[in-house]
C-alpha positions in Angstrom: 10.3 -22.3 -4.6 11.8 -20.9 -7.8 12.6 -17.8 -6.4 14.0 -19.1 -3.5 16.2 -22.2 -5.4 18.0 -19.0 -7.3 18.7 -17.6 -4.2 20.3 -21.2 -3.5 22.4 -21.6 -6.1 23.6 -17.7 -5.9 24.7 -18.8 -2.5 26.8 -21.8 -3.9 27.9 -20.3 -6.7 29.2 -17.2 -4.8 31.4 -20.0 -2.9 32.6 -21.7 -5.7 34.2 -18.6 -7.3 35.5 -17.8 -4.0 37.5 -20.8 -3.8 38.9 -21.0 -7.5 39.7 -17.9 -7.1 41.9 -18.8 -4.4 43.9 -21.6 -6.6 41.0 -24.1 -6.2 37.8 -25.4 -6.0 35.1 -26.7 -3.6 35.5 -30.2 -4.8 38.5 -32.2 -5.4 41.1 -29.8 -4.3 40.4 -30.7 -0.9 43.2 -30.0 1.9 46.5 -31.3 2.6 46.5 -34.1 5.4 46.9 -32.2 8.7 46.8 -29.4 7.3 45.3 -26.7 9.9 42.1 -24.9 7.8 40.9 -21.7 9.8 37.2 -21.5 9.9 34.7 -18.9 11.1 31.6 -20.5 12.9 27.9 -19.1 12.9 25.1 -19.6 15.3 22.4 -22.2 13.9 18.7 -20.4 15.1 15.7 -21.6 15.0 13.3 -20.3 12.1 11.1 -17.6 13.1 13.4 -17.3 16.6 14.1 -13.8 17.7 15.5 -11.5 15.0 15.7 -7.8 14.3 13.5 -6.2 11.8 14.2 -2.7 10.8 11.5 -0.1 9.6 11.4 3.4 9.0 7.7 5.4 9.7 6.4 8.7 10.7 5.5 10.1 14.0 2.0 10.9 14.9 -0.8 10.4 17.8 -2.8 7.6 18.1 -5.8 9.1 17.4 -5.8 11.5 14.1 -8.8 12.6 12.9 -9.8 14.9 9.8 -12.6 17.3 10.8 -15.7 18.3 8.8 -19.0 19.7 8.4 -22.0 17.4 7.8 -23.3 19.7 5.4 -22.0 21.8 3.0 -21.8 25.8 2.9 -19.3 29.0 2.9 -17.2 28.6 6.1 -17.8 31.6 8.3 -15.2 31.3 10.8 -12.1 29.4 11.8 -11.1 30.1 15.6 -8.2 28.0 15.6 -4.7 27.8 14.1 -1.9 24.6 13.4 -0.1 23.8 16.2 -3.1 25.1 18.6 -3.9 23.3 21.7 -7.5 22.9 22.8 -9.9 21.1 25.3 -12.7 19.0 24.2 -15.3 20.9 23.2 -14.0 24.0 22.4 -15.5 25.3 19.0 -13.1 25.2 16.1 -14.8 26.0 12.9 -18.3 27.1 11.7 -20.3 27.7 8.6 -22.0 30.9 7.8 -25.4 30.2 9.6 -27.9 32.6 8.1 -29.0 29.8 5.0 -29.1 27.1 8.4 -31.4 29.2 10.3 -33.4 29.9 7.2 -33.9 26.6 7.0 -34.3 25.9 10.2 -37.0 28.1 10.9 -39.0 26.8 7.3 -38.5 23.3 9.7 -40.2 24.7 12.2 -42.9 26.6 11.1 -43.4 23.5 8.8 -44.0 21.5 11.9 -46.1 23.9 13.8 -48.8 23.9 10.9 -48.8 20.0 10.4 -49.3 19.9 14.2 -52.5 21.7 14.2 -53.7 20.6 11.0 -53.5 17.3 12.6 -55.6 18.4 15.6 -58.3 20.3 14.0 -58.6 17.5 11.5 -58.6 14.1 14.6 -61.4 17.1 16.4 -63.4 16.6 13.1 -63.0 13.1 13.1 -64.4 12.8 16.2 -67.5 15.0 15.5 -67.4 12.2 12.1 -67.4 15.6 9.8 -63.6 13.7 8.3 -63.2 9.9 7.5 -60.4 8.2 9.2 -58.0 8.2 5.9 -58.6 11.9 6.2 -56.8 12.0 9.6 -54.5 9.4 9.5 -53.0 11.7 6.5 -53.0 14.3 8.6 -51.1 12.5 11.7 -48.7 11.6 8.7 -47.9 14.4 7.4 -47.2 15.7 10.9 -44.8 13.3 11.8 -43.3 13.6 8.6 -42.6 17.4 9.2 -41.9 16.7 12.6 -38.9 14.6 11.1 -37.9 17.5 8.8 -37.0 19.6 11.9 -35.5 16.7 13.8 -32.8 16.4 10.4 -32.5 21.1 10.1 -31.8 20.7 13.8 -29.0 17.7 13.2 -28.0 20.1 10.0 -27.8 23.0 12.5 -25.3 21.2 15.6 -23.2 20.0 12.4 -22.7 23.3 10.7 -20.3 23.7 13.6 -16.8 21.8 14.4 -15.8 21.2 18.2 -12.7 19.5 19.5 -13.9 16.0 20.1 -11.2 15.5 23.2 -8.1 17.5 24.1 -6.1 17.9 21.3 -4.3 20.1 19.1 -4.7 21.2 15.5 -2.1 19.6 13.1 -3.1 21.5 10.1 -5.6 24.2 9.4 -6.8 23.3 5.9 -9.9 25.6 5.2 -10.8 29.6 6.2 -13.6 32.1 6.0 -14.8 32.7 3.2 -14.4 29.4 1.3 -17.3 27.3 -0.2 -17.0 23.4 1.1 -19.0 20.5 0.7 -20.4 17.6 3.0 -17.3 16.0 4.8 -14.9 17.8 2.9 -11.4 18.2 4.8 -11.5 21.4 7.5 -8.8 20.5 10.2 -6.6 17.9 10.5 -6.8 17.1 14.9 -4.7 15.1 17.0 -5.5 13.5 20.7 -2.6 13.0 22.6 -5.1 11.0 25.2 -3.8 8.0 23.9 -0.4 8.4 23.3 2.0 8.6 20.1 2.9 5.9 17.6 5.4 5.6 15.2 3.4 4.0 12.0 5.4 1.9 9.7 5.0 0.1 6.1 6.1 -3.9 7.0 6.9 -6.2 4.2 5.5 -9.4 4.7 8.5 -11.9 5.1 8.9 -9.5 8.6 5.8 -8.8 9.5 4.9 -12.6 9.7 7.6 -12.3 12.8 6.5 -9.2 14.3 4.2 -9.6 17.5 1.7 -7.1 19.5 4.3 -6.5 22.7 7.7 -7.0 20.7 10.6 -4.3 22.2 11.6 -1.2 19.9 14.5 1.3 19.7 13.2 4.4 17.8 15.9 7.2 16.7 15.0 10.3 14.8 17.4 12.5 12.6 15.2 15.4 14.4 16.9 14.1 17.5 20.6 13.2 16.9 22.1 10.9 19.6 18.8 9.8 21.1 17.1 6.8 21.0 13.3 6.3 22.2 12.0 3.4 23.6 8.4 1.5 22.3 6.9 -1.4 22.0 4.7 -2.6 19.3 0.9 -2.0 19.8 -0.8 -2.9 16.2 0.2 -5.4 13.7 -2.0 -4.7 10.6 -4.6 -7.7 9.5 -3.9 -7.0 5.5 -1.2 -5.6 3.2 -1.9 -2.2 1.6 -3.5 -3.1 -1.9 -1.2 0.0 -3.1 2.1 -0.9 -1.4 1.9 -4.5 -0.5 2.7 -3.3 3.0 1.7 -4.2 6.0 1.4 -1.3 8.7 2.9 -2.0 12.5 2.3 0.8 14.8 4.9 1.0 17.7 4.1 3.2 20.7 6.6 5.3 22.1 7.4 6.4 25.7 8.8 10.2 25.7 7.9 11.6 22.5 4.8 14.1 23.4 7.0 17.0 22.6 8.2 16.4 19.0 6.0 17.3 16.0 3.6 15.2 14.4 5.4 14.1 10.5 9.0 13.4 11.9 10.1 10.5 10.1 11.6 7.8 12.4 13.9 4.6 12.3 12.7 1.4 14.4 14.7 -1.2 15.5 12.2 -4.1 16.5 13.1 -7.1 18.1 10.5 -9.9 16.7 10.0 -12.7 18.8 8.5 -14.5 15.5 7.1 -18.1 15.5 9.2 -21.3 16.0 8.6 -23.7 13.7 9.8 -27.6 14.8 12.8 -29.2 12.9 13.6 -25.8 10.6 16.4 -24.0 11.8 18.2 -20.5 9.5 22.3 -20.6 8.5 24.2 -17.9 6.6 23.8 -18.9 2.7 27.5 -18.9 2.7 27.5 -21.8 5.3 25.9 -24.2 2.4 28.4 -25.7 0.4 26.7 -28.0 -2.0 23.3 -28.3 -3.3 21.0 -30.0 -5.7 17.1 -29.1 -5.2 16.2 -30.0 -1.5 19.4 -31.7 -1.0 22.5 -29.7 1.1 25.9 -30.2 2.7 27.0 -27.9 5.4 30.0 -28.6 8.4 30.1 -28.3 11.6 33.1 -29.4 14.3 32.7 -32.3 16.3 33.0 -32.6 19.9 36.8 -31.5 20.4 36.5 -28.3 18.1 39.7 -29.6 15.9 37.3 -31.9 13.1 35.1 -30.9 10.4 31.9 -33.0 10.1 29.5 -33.3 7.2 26.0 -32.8 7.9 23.4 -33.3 5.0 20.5 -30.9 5.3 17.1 -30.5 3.7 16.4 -26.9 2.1 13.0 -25.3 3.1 13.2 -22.0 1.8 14.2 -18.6 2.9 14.3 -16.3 6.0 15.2 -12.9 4.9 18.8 -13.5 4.2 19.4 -16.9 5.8 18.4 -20.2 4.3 16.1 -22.4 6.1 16.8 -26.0 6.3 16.0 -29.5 8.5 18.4 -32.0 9.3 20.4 -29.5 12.0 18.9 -31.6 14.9 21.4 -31.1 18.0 23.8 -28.7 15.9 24.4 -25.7 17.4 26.8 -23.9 14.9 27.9 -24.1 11.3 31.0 -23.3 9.9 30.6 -20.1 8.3 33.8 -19.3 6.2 36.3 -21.5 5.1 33.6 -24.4 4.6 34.8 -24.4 0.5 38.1 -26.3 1.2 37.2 -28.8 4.2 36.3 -32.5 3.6 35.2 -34.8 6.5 37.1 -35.2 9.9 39.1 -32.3 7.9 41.4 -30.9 11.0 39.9 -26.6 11.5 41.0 -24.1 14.1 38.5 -21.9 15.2 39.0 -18.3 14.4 36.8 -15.2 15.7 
């Protein structure tokens, strides 16, 4: 609560100076009898009601995947270039096979042999010339070579990269010619099957409000004048140990023609997560404080009093400062709050 009683008494202090500055102070001056004190008013919400939170991300599909070979080897060929549109299946990359079909064919011929060794050995068995350790070695190493071909034949489909659903290339990072290990980075591949998403960082005093289904208005400085419309699909289950982020995805309607990497603006509108009794005022509306103690006005009934309310401090909401004791108030006076006193007579300004 440190942190958050600094914030406080920046609040209060900020309203003091205001009002000496003026000729005055908070307490004591007060105002003449009858004298008319314009005031500003500011709704009292709710904490966690609907607010905006604003978040900046990039533009890409919903499915990106990096493609690679299994095994490692000098790539022989790269069919495809960035910004290429393919169908699923459609061969995009492959290793130089000769080595894999070396191999391959040691597999096999590998196999072939332990295959009849086994049989002429389980024939001898039978005609008791071998014991049976004798052949159950040689059923072993059969269906160990047996394996060995399964794993150059695995080796062999993965020395090759196909489009694993219609796509397009995003970025083209290795050619012919180069030498590349197991998994190592070959194409970057986007499926527009699913749609595009905008993918933001979240800190988490917003992302607490942000909900799976909450409304978004997306605007690019790619696209002047234009705003998108999305919703948000994914709230992320834990910060980013490197940013202390948490990443929302927002999916957005219209967008299948821009470029993957545009950075975008959001605009969400979190429905967030009532909580009973604790309602969020401007820090300006608080006009006196000591710890959890508070004094804020309203205006009574006919719109022409002031009225002291005490309040409880919670905490913070972003900006606003959370406090109890607001039970059947529906606004707080916003400015002018430094020079009333009780039953003080206010006009109303916009």
């Amino acid at each position: 609560m440190n942190g958050q009683s600094a914030v406080l008494r920046r609040a209060l202090a900020a309203g003091v100076v205001f009002a000496v500055a003026c000729g005055g102070s908070a307490e004591g001056r007060g105002a003449p009898p009858e004298t008319v004190i314009p005031v500003q008013m500011a709704d009292v919400a709710p904490a966690g009601q609907a607010s905006s939170v604003s978040v900046s991300g990039v533009l890409g599909a919903k499915d990106e995947v990096t493609l690679s070979f299994k095994i490692g080897g000098i790539v022989g060929r790269v069919m495809v270039d960035d910004g290429a549109t393919v169908r699923r299946g459609q061969r995009l990359a492959a290793l130089d096979q000769r080595e894999i079909d070396a191999m391959l064919a040691k597999a096999s011929a590998g196999a072939e042999k332990a295959r009849r060794d086994a049989l002429r050995v389980e024939r001898l068995f039978r005609d008791s010339v071998t014991t049976l350790a004798q052949m159950q070695d040689a059923q072993t190493a059969r269906d160990a070579a047996e394996a060995d071909l399964r794993a150059a034949r695995v080796n062999k489909e993965y020395a090759t990269i196909n489009a694993p659903a219609d796509g397009v290339v995003l970025l083209r990072i290795a050619n012919a010619g180069q030498m590349v290990g197991p998994g190592t980075p070959v194409i970057q591949f986007a499926s527009r099957g699913r749609g595009s998403v905008l993918r933001a960082g979240v800190p988490d005093r917003d992302a607490v409000n942000v909900r799976v289904g909450d409304a978004a208005d997306v605007t690019f400085e790619a696209v002047p004048g234009k705003v998108f419309k999305g919703r948000v699909t994914q709230v992320g289950a834990a910060a980013d140990p490197r940013t202390g982020l948490i990443t929302v995805e927002i999916a957005i309607d219209g967008v299948a023609s821009l470029p993957s990497g545009l950075v975008g603006r959001a605009v969400i509108s979190a429905k967030g997560r009532a909580s009973s009794g604790v309602f969020a005022i401007p820090p300006e509306a608080l006009v006196e404080g000591d710890n959890a103690r508070g004094t804020i006005f309203t205006v009574d009934a006919s719109g022409q009093r002031a009225r002291r309310v005490a309040v409880t401090l919670v905490g913070l909401q972003g900006e606003r400062v959370l406090v109890r004791g607001l039970d059947g108030v529906s606004r707080v006076v916003r400015s002018g709050a430094v020079w009333l006193t009780d039953s003080a007579r206010v006009e109303i300004k916009p």
